[in-house]
C-alpha positions as CSV (number, residue, x, y, z in Angstrom):
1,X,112.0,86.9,43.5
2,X,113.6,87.8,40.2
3,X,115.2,90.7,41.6
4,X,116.7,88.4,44.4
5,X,118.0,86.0,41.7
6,X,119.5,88.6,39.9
7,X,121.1,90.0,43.3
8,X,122.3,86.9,43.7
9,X,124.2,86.1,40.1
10,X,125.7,89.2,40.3
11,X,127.1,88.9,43.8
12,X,128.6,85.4,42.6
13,X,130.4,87.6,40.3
14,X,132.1,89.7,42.7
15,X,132.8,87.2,45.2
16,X,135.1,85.0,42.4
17,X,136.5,88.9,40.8
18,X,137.3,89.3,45.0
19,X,138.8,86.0,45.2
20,X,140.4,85.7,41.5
21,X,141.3,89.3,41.0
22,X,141.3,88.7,37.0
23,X,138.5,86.8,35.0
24,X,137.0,86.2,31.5
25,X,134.0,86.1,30.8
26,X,134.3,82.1,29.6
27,X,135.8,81.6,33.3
28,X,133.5,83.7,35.3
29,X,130.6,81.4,33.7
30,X,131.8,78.3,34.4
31,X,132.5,79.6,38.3
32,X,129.0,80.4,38.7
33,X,127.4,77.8,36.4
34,X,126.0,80.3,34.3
35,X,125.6,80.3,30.6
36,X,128.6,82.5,28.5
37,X,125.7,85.2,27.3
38,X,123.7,85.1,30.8
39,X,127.0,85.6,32.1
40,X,128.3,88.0,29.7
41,X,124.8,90.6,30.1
42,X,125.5,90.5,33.9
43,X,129.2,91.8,33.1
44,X,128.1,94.7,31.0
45,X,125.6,95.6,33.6
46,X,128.2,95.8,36.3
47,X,131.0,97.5,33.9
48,X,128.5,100.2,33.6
49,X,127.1,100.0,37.1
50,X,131.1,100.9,37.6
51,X,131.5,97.9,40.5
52,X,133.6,95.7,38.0
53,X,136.1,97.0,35.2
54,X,138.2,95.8,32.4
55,X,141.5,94.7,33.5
56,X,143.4,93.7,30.0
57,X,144.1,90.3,28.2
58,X,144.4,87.3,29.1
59,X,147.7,85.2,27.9
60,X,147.5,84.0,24.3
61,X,146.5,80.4,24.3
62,X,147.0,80.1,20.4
63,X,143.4,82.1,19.6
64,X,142.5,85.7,20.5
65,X,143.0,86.7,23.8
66,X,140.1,87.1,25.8
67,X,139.4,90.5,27.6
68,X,139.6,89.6,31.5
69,X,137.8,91.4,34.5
70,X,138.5,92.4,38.0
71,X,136.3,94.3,40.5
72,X,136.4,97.6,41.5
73,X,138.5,98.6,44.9
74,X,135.2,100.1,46.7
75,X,132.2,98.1,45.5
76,X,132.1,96.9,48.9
77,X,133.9,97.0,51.9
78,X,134.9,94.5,54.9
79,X,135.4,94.8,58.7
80,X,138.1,91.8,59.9
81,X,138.8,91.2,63.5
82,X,141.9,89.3,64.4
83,X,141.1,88.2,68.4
84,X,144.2,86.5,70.4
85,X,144.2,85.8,74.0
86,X,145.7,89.0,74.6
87,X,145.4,91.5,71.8
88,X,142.6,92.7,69.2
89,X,142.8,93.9,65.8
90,X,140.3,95.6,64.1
91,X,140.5,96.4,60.3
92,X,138.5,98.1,57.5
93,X,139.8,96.8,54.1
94,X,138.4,97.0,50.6
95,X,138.2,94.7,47.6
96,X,141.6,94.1,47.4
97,X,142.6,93.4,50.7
98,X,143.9,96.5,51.6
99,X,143.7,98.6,54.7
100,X,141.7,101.6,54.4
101,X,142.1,103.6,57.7
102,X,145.3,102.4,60.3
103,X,144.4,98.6,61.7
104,X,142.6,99.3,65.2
105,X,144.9,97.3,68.2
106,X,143.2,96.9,71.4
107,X,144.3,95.1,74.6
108,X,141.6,92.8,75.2
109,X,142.7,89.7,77.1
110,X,140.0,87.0,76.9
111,X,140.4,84.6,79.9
112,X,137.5,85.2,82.9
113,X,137.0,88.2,81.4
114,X,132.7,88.7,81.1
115,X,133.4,92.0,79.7
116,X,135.1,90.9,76.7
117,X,131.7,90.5,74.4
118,X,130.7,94.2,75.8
119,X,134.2,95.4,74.7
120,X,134.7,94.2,71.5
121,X,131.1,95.3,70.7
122,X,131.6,98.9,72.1
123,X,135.3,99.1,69.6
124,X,133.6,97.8,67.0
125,X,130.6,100.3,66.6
126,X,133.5,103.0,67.3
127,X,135.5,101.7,64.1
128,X,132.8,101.6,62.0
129,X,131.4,105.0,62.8
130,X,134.3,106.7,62.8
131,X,135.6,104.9,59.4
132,X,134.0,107.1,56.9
133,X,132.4,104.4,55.2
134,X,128.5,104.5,55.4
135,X,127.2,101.1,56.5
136,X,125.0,100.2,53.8
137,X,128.6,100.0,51.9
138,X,129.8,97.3,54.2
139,X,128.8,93.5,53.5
140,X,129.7,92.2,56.8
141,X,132.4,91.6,59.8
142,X,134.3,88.6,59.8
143,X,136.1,87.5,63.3
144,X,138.5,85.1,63.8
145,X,138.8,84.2,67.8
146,X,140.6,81.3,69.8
147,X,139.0,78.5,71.4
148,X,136.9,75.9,70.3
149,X,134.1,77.9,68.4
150,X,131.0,76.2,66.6
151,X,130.5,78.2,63.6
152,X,127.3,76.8,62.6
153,X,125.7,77.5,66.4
154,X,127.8,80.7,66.4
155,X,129.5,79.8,69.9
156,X,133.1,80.0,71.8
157,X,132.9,77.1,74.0
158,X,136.7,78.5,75.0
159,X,136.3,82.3,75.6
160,X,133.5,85.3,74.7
161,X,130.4,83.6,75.8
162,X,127.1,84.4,76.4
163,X,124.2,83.6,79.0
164,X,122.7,80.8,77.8
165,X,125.0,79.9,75.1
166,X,123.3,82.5,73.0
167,X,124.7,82.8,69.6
168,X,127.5,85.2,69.3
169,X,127.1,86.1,66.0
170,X,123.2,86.7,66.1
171,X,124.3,89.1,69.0
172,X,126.9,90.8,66.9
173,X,124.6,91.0,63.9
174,X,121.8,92.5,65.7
175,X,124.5,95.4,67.9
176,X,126.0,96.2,65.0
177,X,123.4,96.0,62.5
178,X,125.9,94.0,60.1
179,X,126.1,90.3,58.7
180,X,128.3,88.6,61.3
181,X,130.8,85.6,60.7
182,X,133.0,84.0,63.6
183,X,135.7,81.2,63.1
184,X,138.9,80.2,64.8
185,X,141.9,81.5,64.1
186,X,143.8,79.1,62.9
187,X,141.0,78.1,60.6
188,X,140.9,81.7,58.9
189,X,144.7,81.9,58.8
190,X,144.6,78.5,56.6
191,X,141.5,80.6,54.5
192,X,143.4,83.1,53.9
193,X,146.6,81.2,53.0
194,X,144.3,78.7,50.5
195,X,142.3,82.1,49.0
196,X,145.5,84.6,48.9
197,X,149.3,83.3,50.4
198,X,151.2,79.7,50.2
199,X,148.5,77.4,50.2
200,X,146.6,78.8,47.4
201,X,145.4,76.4,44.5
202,X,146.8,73.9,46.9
203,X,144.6,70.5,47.5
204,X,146.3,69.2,50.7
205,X,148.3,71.3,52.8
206,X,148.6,72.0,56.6
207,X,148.7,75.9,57.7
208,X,150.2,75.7,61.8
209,X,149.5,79.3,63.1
210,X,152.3,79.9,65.7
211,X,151.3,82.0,68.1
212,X,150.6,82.1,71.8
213,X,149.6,78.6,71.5
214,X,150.1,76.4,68.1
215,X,146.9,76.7,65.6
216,X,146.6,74.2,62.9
217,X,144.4,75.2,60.0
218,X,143.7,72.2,57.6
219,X,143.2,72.1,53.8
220,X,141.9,68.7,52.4
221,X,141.1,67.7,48.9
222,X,140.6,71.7,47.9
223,X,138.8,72.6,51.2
224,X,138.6,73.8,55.0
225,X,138.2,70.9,57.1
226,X,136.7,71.9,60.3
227,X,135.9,68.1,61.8
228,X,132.4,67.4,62.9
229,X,131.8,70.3,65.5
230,X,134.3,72.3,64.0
231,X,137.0,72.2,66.5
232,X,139.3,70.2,64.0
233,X,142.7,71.3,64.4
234,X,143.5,71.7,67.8
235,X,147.5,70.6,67.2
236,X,148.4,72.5,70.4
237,X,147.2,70.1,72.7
238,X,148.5,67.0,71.0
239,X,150.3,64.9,74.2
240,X,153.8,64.6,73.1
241,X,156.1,65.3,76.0
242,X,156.4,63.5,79.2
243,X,157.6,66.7,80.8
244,X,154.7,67.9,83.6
245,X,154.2,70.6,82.6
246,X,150.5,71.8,82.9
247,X,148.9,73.4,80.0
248,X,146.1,75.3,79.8
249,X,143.7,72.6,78.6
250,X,143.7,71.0,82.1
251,X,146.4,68.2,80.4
252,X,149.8,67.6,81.0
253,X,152.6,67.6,77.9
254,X,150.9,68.9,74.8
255,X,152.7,70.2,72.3
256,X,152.4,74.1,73.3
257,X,154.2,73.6,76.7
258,X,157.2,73.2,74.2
259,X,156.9,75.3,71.6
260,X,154.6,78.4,71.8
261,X,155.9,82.1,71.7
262,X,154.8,82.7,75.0
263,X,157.1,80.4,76.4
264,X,159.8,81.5,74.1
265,X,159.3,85.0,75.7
266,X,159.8,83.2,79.1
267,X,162.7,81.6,78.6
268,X,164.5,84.4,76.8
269,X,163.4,86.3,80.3
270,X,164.8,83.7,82.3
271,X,168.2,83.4,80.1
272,X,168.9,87.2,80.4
273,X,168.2,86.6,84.3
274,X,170.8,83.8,84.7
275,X,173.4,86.0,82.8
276,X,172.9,84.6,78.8
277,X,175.1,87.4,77.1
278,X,172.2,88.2,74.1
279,X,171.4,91.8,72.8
280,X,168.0,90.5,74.0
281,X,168.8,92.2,77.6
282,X,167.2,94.7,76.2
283,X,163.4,93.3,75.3
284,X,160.7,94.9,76.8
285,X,159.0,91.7,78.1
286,X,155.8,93.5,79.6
287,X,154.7,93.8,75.8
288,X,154.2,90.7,74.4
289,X,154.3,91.5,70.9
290,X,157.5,93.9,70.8
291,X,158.9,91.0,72.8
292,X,158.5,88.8,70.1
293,X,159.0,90.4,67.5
294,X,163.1,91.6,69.4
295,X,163.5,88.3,69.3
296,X,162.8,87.1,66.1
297,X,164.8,90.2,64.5
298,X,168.0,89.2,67.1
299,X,167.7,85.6,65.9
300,X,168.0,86.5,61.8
301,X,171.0,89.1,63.1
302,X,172.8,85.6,64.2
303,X,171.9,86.2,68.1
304,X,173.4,82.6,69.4
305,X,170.9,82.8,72.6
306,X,167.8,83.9,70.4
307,X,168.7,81.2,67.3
308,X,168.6,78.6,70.2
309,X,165.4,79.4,72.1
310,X,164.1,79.3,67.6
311,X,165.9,76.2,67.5
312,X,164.3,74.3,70.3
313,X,161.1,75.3,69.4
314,X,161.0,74.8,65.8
315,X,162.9,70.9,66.8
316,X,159.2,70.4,68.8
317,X,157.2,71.6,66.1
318,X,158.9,69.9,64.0
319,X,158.3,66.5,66.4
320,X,154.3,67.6,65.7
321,X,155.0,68.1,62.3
322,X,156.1,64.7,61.7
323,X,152.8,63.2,62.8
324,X,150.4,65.3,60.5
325,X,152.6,64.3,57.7
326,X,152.5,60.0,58.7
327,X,148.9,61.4,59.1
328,X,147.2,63.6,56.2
329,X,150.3,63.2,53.9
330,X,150.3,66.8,52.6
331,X,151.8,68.3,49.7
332,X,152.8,71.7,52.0
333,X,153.3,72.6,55.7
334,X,152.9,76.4,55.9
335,X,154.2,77.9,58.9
336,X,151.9,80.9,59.6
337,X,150.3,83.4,61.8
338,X,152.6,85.9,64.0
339,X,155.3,83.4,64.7
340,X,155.8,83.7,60.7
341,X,157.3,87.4,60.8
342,X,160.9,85.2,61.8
343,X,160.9,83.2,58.7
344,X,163.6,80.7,57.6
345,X,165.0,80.3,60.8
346,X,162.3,78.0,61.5
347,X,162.8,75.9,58.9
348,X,166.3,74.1,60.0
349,X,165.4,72.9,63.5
350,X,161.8,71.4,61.9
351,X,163.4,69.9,58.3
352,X,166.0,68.8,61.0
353,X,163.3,67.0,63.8
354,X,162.0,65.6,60.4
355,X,165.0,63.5,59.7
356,X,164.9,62.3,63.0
357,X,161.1,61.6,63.1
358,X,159.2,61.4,60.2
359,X,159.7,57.9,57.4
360,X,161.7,59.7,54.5
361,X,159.6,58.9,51.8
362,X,156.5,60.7,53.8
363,X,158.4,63.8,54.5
364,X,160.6,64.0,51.1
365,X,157.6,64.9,49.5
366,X,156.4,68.0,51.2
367,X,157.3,70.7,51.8
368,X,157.6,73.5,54.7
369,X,157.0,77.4,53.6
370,X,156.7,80.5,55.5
371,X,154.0,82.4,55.2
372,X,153.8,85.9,53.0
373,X,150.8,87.3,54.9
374,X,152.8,87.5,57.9
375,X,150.8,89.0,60.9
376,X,147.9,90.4,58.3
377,X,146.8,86.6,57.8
378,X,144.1,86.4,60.6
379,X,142.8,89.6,59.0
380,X,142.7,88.7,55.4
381,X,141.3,85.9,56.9
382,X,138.5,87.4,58.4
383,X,137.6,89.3,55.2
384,X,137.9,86.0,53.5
385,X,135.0,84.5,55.6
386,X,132.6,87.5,54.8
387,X,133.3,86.9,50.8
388,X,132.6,83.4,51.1
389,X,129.3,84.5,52.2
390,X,128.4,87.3,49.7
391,X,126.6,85.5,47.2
392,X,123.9,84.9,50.3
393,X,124.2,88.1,51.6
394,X,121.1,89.7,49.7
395,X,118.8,86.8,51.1
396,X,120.4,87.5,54.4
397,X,119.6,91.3,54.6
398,X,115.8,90.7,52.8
399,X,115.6,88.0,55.2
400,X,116.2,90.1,58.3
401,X,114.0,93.3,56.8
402,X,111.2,90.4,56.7
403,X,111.7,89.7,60.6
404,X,111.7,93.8,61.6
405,X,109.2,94.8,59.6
């Protein structure tokens, strides 16, 4: 039991170093309500145990400066999974967020696909195998997914299910022999915009992850808000046209039938087949992603076909913009996820649909950033979600030796 506790404190010490990069001694103690000298014998121990090391001073407040710490790079590492609809990402990074061996892309489409649990399974034991990194120096996998997922039951009601509604990440933990954490996407883009990009020390802010569809990830009074069964968020599917069109959901108008990339990629497609004179002629449309991305690039090179297909579907986010604003009243709206590599030029059409939607004195006080994590944002986000767990990951792992022994 004492050993446990100790595992514990220390592990609460790494987790804010991960998160903070730089601490004192007087700040790492009041993060893990700890006494100063408690606090200060665990820090020595770890100093010497190598996992944390001194970093410098902190900035003179008018006394002497206080020596600040940060965590060493390989104390422990983290496997982040970044799941679309279409595409998978596997990545191996280390206590600073970095990459450790080239991020793993597989094409894994998700919809009636049974296979999808066996496959990610199978490319996941490959990774970590074949990483160089011996297990016991991993704390866990993180996986952000689509769909509505209950991360206390562990299931996607939308895709990757099991017979019987069997937990997903018990069935992880046990294949790979890892701790296992599962969340939506948008949900771990807005972590890892709060912990490491735009929204960070932020108290209210809205993180929309434009992808294939449109992912909302919500910060409220300093935390993830996931709503009652955890499927807060789904902005997508908010009923705002009156245009027929069918979404996926089964409903008719939501927002993504305006405004996500896919359909961007479809009408650029159908442009260049009526005759639109665009240096986008040239996209190869049976790749999704390259697709994209010759489109974004075209659009910040002054394309006038690609800044329009940006410009109507920034206008529509923007129409969805204006309503979590009379809504939630945040102090930021972060535009995120993969539509983010475009940057500025979706700020215009949506600052513009703001004028025309949104009360001024709602929308006058926040504001609308692009993301800095670009495309890596589900990943860090996914490393995120296994540091939020460390501090319980040495009750975890005693826990499970208990059950197999």
């Amino acid at each position: 039991m004492i050993n446990e506790k100790r595992n514990l404190i220390r592990n609460k010490i790494l987790k804010e170093l991960y998160f903070e990069s730089n601490l004192s001694c007087a700040d790492l103690s009041s993060r893990i309500h700890k006494s100063f000298p408690l606090t200060s014998g665990f820090i020595e121990e770890l100093v010497k145990e190598n996992l944390v090391i001194e970093s410098g001073y902190a900035p003179s407040t008018g006394g002497r400066r206080p020596l600040t710490y940060s965590v060493n790079n390989d104390v422990t590492y983290l496997v982040s999974v970044a799941m679309d609809q279409y595409v998978t990402k596997i990545a191996v990074m280390d206590m600073k967020n970095r990459f450790v061996i080239p991020v793993e892309k597989i094409l894994l489409p998700l919809a009636d696909n049974t296979k999808a649990v066996a496959a990610l399974v199978e490319n996941l034991v490959r990774v970590i195998d074949s990483c160089g990194i011996p297990k016991e120096k991993i704390a866990g996998v993180g996986i952000g997914m689509p769909g509505f997922v209950n991360v206390d039951k562990g299931i996607n009601y939308s895709f990757l299910q099991l017979p019987g509604n069997e937990s997903l990440t018990d069935y992880f933990s046990k294949e790979l022999g890892l701790p296992v954490y599962i969340d939506n996407d948008s949900s771990l883009i807005a972590l890892a915009e709060y912990y490491f990009g735009k929204a960070r020390n932020e108290r209210n802010a809205m993180v929309i992850n434009i992808g294939w569809g449109i992912g909302l990830g919500m910060i409220l009074n300093g935390e993830l808000f996931r709503g009652h069964d955890g499927f807060a968020g789904e902005f997508s599917h908010i009923p705002l046209f009156l245009n027929g069109k069918l979404c996926w959901c089964g409903k008719v108008g939501c927002l993504e039938t305006e405004t996500s990339l896919l359909l961007m990629i479809q009408s650029a497609k159908e442009g260049i087949e009526e005759g639109r004179k665009s240096r986008l002629k040239h996209l190869p449309f049976g790749d999704l992603e390259l697709a994209f991305e010759g489109i974004a690039r075209a659009a910040q090179e002054g394309d006038q076909f690609a800044a329009e297909l940006f410009s109507k579907a920034g206008h529509n986010i923007g129409k969805g913009v204006a309503v979590l604003i009379h809504l939630f009243n945040p102090h930021k709206i972060i535009l995120s996820g993969r539509g983010s590599l475009a940057g500025k030029v979706w700020q215009a059409p949506i600052q513009q649909a703001l004028n025309e939607f949104c009360i001024p004195r709602l929308h006058q006080g926040t504001d609308i950033e692009v993301s800095n994590l670009g495309a890596n944002a589900e990943l860090i986000g996914g490393a995120a979600l296994v540091m939020e767990n460390y501090d319980y990951l040495s009750e975890i792992i005693d826990n499970a030796n208990k059950k197999t022994a």
